[in-house]
C-alpha positions in Angstrom: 49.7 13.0 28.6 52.7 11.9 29.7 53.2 9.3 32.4 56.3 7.8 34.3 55.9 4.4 35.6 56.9 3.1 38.9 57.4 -0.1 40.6 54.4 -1.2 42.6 54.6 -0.3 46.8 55.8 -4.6 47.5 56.6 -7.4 45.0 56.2 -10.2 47.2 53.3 -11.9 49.6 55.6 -11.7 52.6 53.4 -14.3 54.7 51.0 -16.3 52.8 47.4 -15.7 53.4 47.7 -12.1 54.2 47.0 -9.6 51.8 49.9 -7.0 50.6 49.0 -3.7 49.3 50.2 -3.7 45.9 49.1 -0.1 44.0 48.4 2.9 45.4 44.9 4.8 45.0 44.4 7.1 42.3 46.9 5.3 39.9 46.4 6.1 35.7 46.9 2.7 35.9 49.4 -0.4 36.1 50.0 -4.1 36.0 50.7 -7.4 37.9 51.5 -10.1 36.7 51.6 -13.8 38.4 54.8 -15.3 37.2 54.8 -18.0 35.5 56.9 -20.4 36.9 57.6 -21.5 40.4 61.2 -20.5 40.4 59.9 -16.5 39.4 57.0 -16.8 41.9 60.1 -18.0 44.2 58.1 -21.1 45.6 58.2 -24.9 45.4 55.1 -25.4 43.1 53.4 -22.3 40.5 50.1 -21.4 42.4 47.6 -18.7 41.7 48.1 -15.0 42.8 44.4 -13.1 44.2 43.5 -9.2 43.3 41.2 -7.2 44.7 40.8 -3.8 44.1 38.3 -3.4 46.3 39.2 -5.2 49.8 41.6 -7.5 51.1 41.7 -10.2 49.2 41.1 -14.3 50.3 42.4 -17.0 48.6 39.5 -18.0 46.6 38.1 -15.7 43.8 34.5 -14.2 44.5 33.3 -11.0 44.9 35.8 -8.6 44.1 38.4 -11.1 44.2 39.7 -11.7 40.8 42.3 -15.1 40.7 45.3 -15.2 38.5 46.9 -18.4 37.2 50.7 -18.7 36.7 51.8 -16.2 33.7 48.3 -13.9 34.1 47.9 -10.0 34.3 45.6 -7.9 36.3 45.5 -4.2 34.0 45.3 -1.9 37.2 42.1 0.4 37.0 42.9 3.8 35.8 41.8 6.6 38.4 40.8 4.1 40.7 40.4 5.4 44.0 41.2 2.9 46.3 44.3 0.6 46.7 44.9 -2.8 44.9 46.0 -6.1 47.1 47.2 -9.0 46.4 47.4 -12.1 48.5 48.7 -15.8 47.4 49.0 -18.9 50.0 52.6 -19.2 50.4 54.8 -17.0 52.4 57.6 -15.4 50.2 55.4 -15.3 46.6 56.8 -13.1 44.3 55.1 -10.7 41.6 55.7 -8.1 39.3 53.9 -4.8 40.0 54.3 -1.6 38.0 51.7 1.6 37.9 51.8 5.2 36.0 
């Protein structure tokens, strides 16, 4: 089967501490990735990036929220029917975001 990927919906945690909307439902799947480094993330200091593929994610990991350390991935869940956010707890933190 052949798939074309696409960039995610946002790359970037416009205000830290609320939740972006990352993937669409019903992807065949994807990935985000937490940059490594500070100066990728587009911050002062690396910090963790939060998931959920469930809800709208916090900024701790528990239930549903999954937390990714600088230079992680998240493999988006094939078919999965609802959307994927991400959240981090500065304003302007940038990820990479691609789905098929």
């Amino acid at each position: 089967m052949a798939v074309t990927p696409i960039a995610g919906l946002v790359s970037v945690v416009t205000t830290g501490g609320t939740p972006v909307t990352a993937i669409a439902a019903n992807p065949n799947g994807g990935i985000i990735t937490n940059p490594l480094t500070a100066t990728d993330q587009n911050i002062s200091i690396a910090e963790p990036l939060y998931i959920d593929p469930v809800t709208s994610p916090g900024l701790a990991a528990n239930g549903t929220t999954f937390r990714l350390e600088p230079g992680q991935s998240w493999l988006v869940i094939p078919g999965q029917s609802t959307v994927t956010r991400v959240n981090a707890a500065t304003s302007g933190h940038k990820f990479s975001v691609v789905s098929w």
